[in-house]
C-alpha positions as a Markdown table, in Angstrom:
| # | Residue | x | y | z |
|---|---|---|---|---|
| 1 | Unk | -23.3 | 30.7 | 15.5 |
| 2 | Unk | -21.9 | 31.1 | 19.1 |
| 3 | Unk | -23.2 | 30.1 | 22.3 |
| 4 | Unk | -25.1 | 32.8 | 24.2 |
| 5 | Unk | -23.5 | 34.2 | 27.6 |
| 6 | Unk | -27.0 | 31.6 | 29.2 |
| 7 | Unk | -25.8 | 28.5 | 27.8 |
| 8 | Unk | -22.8 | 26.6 | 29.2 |
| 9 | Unk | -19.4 | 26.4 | 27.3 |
| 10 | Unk | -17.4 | 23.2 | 26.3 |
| 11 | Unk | -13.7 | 22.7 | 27.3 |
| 12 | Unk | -11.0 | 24.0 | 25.1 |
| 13 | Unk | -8.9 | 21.6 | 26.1 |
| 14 | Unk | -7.4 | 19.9 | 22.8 |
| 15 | Unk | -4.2 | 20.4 | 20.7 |
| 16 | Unk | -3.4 | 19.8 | 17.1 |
| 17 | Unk | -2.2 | 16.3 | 18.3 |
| 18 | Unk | -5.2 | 15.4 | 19.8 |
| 19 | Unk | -7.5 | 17.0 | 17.3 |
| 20 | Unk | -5.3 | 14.7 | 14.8 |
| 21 | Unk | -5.6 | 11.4 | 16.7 |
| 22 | Unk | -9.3 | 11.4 | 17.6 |
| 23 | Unk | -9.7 | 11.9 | 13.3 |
| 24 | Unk | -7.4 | 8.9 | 12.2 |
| 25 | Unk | -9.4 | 6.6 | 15.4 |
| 26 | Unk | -12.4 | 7.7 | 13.8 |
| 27 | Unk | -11.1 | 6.5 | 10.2 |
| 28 | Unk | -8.7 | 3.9 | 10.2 |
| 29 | Unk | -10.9 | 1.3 | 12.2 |
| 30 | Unk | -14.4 | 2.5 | 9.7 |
| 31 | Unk | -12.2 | 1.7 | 6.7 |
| 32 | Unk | -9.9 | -1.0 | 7.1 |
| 33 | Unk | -12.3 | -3.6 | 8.8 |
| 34 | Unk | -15.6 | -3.0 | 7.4 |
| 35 | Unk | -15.4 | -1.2 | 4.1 |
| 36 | Unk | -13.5 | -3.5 | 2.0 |
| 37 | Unk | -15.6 | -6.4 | 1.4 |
| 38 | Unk | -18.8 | -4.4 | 0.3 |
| 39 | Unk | -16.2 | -2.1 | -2.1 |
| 40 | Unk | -14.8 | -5.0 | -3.4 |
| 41 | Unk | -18.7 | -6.5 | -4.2 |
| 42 | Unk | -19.6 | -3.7 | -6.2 |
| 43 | Unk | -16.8 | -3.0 | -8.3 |
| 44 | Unk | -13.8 | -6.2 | -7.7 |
| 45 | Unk | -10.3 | -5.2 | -8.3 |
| 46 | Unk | -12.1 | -1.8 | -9.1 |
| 47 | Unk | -12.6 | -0.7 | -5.8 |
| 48 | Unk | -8.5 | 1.0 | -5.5 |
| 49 | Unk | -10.2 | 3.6 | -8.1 |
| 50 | Unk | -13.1 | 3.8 | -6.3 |
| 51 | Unk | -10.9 | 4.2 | -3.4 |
| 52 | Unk | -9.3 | 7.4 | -5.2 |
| 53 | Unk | -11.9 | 8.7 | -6.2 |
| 54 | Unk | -13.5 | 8.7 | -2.3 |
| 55 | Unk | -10.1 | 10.1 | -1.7 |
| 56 | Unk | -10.5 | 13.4 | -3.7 |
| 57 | Unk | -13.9 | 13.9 | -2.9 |
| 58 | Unk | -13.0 | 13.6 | 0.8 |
| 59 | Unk | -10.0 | 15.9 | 0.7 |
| 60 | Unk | -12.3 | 18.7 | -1.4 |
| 61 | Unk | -15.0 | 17.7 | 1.6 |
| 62 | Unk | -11.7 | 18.0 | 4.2 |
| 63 | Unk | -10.7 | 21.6 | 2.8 |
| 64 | Unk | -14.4 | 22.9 | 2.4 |
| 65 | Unk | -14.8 | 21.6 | 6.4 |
| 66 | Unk | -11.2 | 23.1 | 7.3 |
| 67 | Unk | -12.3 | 26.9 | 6.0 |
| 68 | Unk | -15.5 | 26.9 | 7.8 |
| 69 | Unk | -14.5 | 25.6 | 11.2 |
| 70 | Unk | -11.6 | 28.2 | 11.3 |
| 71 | Unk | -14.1 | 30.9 | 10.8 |
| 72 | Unk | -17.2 | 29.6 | 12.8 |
| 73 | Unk | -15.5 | 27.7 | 16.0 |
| 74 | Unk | -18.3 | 26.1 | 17.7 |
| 75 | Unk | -20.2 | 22.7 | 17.8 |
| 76 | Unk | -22.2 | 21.2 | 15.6 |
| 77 | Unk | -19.8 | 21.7 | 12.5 |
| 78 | Unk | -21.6 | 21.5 | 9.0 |
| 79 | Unk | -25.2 | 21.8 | 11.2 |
| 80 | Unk | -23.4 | 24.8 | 12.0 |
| 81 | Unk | -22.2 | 26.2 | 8.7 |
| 82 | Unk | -25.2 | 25.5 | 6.9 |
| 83 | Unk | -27.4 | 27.3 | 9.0 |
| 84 | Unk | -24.8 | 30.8 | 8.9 |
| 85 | Unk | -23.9 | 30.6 | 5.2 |
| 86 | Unk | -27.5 | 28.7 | 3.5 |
| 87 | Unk | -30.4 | 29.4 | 6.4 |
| 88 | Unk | -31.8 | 27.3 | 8.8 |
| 89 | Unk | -33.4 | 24.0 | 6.9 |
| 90 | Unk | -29.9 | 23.4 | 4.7 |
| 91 | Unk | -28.5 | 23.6 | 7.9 |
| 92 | Unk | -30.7 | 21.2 | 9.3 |
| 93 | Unk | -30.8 | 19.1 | 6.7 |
| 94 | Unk | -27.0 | 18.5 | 7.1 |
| 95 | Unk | -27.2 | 18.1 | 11.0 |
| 96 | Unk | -30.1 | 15.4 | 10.4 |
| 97 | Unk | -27.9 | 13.7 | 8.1 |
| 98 | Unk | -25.4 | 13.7 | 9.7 |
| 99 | Unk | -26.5 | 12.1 | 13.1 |
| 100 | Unk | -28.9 | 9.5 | 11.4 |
| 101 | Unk | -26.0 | 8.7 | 9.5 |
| 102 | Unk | -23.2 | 8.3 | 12.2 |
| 103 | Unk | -25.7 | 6.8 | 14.7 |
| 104 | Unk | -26.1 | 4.1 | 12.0 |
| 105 | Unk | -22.2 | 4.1 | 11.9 |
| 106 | Unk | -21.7 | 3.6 | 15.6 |
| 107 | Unk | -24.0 | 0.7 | 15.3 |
| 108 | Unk | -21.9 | -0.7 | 12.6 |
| 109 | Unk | -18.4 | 0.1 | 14.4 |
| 110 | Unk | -20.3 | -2.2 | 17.7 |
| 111 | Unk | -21.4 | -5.1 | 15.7 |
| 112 | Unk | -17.6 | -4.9 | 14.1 |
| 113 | Unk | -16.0 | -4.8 | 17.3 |
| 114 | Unk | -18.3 | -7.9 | 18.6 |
| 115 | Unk | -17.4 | -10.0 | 15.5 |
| 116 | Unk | -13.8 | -10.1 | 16.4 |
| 117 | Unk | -14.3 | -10.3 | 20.0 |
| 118 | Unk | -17.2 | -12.2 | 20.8 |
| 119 | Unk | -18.8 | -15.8 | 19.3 |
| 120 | Unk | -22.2 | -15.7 | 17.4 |
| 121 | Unk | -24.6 | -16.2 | 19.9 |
| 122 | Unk | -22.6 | -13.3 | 22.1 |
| 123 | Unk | -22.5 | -10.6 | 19.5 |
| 124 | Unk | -24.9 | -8.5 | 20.0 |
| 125 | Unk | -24.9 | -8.5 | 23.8 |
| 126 | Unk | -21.1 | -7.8 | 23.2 |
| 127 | Unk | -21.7 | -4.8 | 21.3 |
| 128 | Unk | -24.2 | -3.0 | 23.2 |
| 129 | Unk | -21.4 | -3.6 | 26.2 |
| 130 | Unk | -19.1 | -2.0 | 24.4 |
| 131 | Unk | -21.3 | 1.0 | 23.3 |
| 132 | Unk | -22.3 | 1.7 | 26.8 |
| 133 | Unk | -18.7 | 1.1 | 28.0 |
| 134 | Unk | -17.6 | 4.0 | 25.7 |
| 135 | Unk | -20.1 | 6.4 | 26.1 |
| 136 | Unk | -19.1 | 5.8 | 29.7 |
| 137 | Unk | -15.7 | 7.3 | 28.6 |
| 138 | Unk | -16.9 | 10.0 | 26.5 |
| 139 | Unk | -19.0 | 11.1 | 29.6 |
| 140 | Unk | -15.8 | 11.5 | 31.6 |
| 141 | Unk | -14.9 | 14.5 | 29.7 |
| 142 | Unk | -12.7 | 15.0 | 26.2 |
| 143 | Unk | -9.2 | 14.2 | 27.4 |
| 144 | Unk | -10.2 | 10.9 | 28.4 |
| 145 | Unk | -11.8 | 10.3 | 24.9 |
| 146 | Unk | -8.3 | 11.5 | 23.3 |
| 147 | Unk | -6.5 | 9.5 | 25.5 |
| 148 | Unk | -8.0 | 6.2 | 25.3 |
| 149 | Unk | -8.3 | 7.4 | 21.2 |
| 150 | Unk | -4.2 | 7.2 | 21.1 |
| 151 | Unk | -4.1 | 4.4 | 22.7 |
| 152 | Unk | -6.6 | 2.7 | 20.7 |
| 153 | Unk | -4.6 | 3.9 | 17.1 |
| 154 | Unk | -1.2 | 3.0 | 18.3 |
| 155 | Unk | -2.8 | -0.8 | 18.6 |
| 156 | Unk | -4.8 | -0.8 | 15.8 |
| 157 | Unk | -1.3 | 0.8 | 13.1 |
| 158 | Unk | 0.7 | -1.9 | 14.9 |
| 159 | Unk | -2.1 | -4.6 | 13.8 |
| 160 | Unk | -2.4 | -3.4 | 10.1 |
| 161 | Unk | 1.6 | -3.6 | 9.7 |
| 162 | Unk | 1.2 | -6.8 | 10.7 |
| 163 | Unk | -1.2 | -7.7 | 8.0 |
| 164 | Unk | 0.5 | -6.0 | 5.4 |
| 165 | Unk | 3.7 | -7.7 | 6.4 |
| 166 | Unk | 2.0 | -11.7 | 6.4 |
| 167 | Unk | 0.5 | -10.6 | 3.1 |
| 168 | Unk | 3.7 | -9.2 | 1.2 |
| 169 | Unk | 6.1 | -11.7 | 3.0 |
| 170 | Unk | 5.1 | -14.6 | 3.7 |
| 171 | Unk | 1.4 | -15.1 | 1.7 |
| 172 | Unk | 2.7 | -15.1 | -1.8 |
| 173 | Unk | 0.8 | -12.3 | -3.0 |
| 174 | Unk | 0.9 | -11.4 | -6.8 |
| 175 | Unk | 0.7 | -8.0 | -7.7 |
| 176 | Unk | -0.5 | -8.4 | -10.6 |
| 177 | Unk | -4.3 | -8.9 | -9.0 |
| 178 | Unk | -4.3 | -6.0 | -7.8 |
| 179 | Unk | -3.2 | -3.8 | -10.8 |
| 180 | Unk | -6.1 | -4.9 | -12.8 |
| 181 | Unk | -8.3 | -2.4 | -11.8 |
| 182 | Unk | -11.5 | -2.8 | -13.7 |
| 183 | Unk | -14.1 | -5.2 | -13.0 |
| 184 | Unk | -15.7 | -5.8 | -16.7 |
| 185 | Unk | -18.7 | -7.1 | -15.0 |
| 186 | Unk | -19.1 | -3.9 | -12.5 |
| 187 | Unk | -18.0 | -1.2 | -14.9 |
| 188 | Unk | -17.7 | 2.3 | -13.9 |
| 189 | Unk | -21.1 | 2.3 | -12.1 |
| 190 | Unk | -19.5 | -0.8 | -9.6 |
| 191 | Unk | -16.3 | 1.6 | -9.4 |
| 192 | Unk | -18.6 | 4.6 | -8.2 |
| 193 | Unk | -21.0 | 2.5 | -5.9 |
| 194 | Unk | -17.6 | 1.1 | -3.9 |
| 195 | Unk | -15.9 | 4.7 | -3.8 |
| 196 | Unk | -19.7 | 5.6 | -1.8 |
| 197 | Unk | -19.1 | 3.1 | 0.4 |
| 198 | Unk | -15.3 | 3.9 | 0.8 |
| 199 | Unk | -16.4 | 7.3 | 1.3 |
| 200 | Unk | -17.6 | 5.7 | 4.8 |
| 201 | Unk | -14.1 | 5.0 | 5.6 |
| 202 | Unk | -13.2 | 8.6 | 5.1 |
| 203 | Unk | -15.7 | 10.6 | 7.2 |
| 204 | Unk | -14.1 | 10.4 | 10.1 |
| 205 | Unk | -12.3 | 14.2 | 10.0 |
| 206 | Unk | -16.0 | 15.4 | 10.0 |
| 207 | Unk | -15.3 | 14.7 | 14.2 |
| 208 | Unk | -12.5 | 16.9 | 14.5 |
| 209 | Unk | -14.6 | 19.6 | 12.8 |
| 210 | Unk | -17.9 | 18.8 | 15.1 |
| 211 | Unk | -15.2 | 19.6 | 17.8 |
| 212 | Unk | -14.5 | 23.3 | 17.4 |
| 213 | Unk | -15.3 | 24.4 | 20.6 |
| 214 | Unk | -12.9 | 22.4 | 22.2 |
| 215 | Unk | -9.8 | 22.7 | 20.7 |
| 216 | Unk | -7.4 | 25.4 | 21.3 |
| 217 | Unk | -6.5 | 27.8 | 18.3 |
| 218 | Unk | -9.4 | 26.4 | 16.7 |
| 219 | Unk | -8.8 | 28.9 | 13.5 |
| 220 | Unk | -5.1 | 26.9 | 13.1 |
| 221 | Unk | -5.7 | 23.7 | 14.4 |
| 222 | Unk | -8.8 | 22.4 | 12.9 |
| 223 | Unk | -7.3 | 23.2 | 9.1 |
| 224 | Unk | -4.1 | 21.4 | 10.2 |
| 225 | Unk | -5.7 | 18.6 | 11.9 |
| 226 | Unk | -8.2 | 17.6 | 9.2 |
| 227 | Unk | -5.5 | 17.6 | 6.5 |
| 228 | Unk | -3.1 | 15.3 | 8.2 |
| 229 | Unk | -5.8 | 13.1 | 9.5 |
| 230 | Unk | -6.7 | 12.6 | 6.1 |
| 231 | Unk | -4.0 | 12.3 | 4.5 |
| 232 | Unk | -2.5 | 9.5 | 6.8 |
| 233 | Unk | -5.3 | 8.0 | 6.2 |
| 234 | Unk | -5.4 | 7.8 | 2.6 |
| 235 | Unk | -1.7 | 5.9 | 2.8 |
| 236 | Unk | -2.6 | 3.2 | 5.3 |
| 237 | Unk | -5.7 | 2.9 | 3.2 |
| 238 | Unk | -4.0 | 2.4 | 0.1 |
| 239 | Unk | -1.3 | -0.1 | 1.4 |
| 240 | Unk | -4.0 | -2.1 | 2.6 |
| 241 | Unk | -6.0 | -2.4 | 0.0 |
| 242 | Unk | -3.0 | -3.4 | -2.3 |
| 243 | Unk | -1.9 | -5.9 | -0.1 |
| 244 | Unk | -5.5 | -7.6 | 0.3 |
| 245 | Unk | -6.4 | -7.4 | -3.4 |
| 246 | Unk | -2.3 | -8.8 | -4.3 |
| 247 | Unk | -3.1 | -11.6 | -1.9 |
| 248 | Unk | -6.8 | -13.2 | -2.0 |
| 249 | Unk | -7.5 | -11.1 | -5.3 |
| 250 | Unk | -10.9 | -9.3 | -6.0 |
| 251 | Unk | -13.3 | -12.7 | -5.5 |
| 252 | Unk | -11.6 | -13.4 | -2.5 |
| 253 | Unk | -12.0 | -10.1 | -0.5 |
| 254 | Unk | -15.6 | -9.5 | -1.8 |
| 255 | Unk | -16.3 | -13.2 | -0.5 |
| 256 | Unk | -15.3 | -12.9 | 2.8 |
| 257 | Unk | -16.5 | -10.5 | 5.8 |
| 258 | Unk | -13.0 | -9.8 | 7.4 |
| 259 | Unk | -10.4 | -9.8 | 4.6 |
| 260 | Unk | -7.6 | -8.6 | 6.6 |
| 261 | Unk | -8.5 | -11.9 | 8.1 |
| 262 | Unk | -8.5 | -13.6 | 5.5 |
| 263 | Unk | -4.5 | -12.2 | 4.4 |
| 264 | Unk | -2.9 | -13.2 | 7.3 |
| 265 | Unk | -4.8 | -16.7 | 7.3 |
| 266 | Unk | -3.0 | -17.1 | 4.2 |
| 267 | Unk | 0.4 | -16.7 | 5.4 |
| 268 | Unk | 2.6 | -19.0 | 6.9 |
| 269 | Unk | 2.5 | -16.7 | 10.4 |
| 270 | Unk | 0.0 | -18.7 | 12.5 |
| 271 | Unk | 1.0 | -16.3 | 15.2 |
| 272 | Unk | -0.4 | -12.9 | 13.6 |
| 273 | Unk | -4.5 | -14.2 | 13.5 |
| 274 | Unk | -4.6 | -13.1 | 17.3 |
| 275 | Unk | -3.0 | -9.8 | 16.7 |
| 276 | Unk | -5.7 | -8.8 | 13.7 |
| 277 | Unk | -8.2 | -9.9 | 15.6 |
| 278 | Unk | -6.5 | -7.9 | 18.8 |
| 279 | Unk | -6.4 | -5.1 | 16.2 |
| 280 | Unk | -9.5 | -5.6 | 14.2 |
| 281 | Unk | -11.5 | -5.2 | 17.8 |
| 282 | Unk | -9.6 | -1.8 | 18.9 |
| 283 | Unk | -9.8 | -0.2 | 15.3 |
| 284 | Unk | -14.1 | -1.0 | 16.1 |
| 285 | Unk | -14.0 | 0.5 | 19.3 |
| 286 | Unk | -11.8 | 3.8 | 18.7 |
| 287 | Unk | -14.1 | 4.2 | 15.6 |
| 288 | Unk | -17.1 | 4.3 | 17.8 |
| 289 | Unk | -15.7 | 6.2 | 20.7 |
| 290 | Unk | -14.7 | 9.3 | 18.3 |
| 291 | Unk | -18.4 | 8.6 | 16.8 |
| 292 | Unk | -20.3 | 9.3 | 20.1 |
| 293 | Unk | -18.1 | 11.9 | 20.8 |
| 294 | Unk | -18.9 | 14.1 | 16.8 |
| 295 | Unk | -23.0 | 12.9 | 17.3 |
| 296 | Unk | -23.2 | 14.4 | 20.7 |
| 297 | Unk | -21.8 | 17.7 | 19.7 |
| 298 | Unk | -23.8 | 18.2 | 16.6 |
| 299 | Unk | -26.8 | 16.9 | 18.8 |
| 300 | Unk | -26.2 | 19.4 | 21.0 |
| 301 | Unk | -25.9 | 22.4 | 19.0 |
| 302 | Unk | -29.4 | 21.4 | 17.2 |
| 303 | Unk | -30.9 | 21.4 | 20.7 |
| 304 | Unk | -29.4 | 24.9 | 21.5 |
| 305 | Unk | -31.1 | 25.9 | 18.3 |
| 306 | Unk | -34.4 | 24.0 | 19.1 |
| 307 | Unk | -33.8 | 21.2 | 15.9 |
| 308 | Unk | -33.9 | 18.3 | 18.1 |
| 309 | Unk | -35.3 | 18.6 | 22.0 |
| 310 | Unk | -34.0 | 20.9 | 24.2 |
| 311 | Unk | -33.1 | 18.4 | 26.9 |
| 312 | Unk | -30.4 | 17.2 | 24.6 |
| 313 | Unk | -28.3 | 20.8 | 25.3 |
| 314 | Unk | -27.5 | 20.2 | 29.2 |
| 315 | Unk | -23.8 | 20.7 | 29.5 |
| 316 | Unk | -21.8 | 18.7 | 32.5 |
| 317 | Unk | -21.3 | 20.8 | 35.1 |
| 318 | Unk | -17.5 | 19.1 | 36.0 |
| 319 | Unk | -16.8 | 16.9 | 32.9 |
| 320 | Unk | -18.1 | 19.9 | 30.7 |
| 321 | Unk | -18.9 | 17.2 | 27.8 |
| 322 | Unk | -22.9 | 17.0 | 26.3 |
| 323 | Unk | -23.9 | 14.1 | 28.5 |
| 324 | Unk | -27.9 | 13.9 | 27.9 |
| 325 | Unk | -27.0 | 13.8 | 24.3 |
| 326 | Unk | -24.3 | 11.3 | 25.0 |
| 327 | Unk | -27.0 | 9.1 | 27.1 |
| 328 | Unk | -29.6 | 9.6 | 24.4 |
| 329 | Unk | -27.3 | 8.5 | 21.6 |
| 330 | Unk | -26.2 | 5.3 | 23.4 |
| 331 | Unk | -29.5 | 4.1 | 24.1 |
| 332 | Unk | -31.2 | 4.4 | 20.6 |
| 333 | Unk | -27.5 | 2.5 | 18.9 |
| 334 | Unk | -28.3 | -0.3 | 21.8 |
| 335 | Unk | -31.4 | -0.6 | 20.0 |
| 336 | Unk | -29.9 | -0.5 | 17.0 |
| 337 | Unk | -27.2 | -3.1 | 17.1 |
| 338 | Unk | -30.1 | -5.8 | 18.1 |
| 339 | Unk | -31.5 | -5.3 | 14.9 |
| 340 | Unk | -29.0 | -3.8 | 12.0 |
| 341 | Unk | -27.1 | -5.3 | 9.4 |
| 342 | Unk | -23.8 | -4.6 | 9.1 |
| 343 | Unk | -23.8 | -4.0 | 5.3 |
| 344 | Unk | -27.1 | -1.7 | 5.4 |
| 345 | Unk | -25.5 | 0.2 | 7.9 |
| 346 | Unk | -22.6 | 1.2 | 5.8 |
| 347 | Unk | -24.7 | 1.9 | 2.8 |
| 348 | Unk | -27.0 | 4.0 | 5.3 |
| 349 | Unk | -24.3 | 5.8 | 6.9 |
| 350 | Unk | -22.7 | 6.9 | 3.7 |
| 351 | Unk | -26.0 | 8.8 | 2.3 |
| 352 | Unk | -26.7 | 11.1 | 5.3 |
| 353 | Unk | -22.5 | 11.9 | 5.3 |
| 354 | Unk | -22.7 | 12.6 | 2.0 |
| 355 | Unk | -25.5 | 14.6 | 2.5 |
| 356 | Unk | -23.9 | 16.6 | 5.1 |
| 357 | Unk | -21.1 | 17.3 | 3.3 |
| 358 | Unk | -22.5 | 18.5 | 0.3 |
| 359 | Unk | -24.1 | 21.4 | 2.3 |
| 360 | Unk | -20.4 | 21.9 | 3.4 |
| 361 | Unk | -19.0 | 22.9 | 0.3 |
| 362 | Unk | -22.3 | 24.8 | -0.4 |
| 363 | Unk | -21.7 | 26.5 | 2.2 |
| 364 | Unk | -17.9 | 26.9 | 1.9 |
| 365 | Unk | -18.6 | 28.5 | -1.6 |
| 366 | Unk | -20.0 | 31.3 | -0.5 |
| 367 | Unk | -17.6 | 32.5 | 1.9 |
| 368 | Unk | -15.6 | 35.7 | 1.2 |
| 369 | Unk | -12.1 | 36.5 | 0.1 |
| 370 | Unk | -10.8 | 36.9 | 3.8 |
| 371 | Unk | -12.2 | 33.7 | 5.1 |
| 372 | Unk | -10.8 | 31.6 | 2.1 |
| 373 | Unk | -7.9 | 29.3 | 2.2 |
| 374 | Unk | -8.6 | 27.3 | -0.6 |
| 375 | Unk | -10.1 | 27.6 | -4.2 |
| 376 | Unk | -13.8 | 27.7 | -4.8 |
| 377 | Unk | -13.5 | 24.5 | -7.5 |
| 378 | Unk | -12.5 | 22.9 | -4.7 |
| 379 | Unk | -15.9 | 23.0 | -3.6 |
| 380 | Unk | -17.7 | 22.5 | -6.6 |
| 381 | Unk | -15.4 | 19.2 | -7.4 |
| 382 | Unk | -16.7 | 18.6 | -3.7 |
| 383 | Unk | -20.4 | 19.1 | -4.2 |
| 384 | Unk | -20.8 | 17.0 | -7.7 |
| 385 | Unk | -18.4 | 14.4 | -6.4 |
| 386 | Unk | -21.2 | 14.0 | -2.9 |
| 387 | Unk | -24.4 | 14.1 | -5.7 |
| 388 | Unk | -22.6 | 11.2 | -7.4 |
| 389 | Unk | -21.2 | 9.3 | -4.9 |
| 390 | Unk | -25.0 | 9.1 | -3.4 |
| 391 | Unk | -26.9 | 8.6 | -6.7 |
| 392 | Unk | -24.4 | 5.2 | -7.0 |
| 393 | Unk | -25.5 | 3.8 | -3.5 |
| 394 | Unk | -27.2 | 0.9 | -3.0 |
| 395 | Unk | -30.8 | 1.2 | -3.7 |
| 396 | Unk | -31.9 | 0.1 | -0.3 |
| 397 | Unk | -29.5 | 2.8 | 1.3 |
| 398 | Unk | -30.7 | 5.5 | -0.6 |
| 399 | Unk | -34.5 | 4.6 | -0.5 |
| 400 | Unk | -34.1 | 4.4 | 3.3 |
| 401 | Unk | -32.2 | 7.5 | 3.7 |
| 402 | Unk | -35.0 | 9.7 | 2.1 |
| 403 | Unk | -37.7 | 8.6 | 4.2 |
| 404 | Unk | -35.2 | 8.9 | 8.0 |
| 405 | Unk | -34.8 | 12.5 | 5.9 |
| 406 | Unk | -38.6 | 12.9 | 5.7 |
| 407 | Unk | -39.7 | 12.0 | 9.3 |
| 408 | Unk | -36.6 | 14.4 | 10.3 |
| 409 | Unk | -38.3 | 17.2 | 7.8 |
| 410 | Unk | -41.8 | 16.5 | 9.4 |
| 411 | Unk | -40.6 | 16.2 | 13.0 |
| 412 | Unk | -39.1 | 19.8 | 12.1 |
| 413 | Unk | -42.2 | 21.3 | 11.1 |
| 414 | Unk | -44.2 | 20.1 | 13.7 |
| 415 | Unk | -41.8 | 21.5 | 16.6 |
| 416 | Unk | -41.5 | 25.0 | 15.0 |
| 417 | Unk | -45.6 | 25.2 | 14.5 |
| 418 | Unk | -45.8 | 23.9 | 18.6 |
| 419 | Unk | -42.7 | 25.8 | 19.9 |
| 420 | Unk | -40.5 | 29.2 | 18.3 |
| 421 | Unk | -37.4 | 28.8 | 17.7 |
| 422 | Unk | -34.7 | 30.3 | 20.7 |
| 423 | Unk | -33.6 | 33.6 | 20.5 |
């Protein structure tokens, strides 16, 4: 798909740094602050398998993502793909998913951000600051978002070597915690269920691909970008989890909402709290500016194909950015973070991503010869890894995510008996 002479263009505007950048903001601050604790629930010292295995079924999900944005270079990314390779309701299906599921994540990334930066009874209000403060930024035009995104990592990398230094230093950790990696109560099913909700942690290359039409070279730089997003990624990750596991051991992080907290409270350095906190709070918000940036372009190439309502395809005239699908998105996660939970969200999130990538390497699979750069197991690794991954979430997630699926289904129906699609 390719937007019609009629409908305005994005900015191309973006390099292979940028594209690069705006993926690890969108990961590192997901994965590092929120995703632990819940991992470490299901499966204990478990969760740095489950952590691998989210790893390869990410990089499978990366590569199947990286071959079709370098052959279709538009917005919308797997909404895209699904509806050019599969037809029009698997492509649906993975555009649905996907901005249920990040609109639940940019709620989760808000009420993050406010827990580190705001007391109780100011959390919420905090959050919905914050969401309107970046979607401010986002409505500025692209640039800005990569920007304030480098910005934002460059804090948050400097904050996590913190941690890991308190932790290996000066905390007394003991490795030994951390190399036993099965929990005998959790089992293999815990291990799964945490590397679905790790998986969360991981999505966040999905926004360099949602971002095709406004990178330069797109058929060069989206490949490249995703790769190295995720693989840097996967390292920090991996340090991280080490160090938190080595120091307050598998009880201790599942017992405790901020574990890279929890570390440094450990140590003797009384002076590095403010700086995770400092760094906690920017990981949230660069998470959730990237977020509004991937939901607005896949919401606005299902508007230019009639899938959600037309109003939500206006292109800025000046900034050249989505902005009624920018607005729209900020006001239904200000209603959301009065109401979520943080947990649910995560759970939530991770079904309708997984979704969405499963129709990626679907579609990925049956691309031709000349449009493949990697090899078709690839994809079918990919596609059984999502099916897993989702069949291991939390009840509650996956129960809720099949009925936000249904209304989308039914709200789909409707419009195309009321309206044809565009031509």
């Amino acid at each position: 798909m390719t937007t019609s002479p009629r409908q305005p263009h994005l900015s191309r505007s973006l390099g292979t740094g940028d594209a690069v950048v705006i993926g690890l903001g969108s990961m590192i601050g997901a994965g590092a602050f929120a995703a632990f604790a819940p991992a470490a629930q299901a499966a204990g010292a478990g969760l740095l398998i489950g952590l691998g295995i989210a790893a390869v079924v990410a990089y499978c999900n990366a590569t199947a993502s990286a071959q079709l944005a370098a052959q279709y270079p538009t917005s919308g990314g797997t909404y895209v793909y699904g509806r050019e390779r599969l037809g029009e309701w698997w492509g649906f299906l993975a555009g649905w998913g996907f901005v249920i599921g990040k609109t639940a994540s940019c709620a989760a990334m808000a009420l993050t951000f406010a827990a580190y930066a705001a007391p109780a009874a100011w959390q919420r209000p905090v959050a919905v600051a914050a969401v309107v403060a970046l979607a401010a930024v986002n409505y500025r035009g692209i640039t800005r978002t990569a920007g304030l995104t480098r910005v934002i990592v460059t804090v948050v990398l400097l904050a996590l070597a913190v941690v890991v230094a308190a932790g290996l230093i000066s905390a007394d950790p003991d490795l030994d915690r951390a190399a036993t990696v099965i929990d005998p109560e959790g089992g293999w099913y815990g291990v799964l269920q945490s590397a679905g909700l790790l998986f969360f942690a991981f999505a966040g290359y999905a926004r360099i691909a949602t971002l095709g039409e406004e990178v330069r070279d797109p058929g060069r730089t989206i490949p490249r970008a995703i790769q190295i997003a995720l693989a840097l990624a996967v390292a920090v990750y991996a340090v991280i989890a080490v160090t938190i596991l080595s120091v307050l051991g598998p009880d201790g992080v599942a017992a405790t909402s901020a574990p890279l907290a929890a570390t440094v409270d450990a140590s003797t350095w009384d002076w590095a709290a403010p700086v995770v906190r400092v760094g906690a709070a920017a990981a949230a918000l660069g998470a959730l500016l990237a977020l509004i940036a991937g939901v607005g372009r896949t919401s606005l190439a299902m508007a230019r194909e009639g899938d959600l309502p037309c109003w939500l395809s206006a292109v800025h005239p000046h900034h050249r950015v989505p902005h009624h699908a920018e607005i729209a998105l900020a006001a239904v996660v200000c209603v959301l973070v009065l109401t979520v939970d943080l947990r649910g969200a995560i759970g939530f999130s991770s079904f309708g991503v997984l979704l969405y990538y499963f129709v990626a390497n679907l579609a990925a699979f049956t691309q031709g010869a000349d449009q493949r750069r990697f090899p078709r197991a690839l994809q079918i690794l990919g596609a059984a890894g999502c099916a897993v991954l989702v069949a291991t979430l939390p009840v509650t997630a996956v129960i809720t995510g099949l009925a936000v699926m249904a209304v989308g289904v039914a709200y789909r129906l409707i419009r195309r008996r009321r309206t044809p699609a565009p031509r």
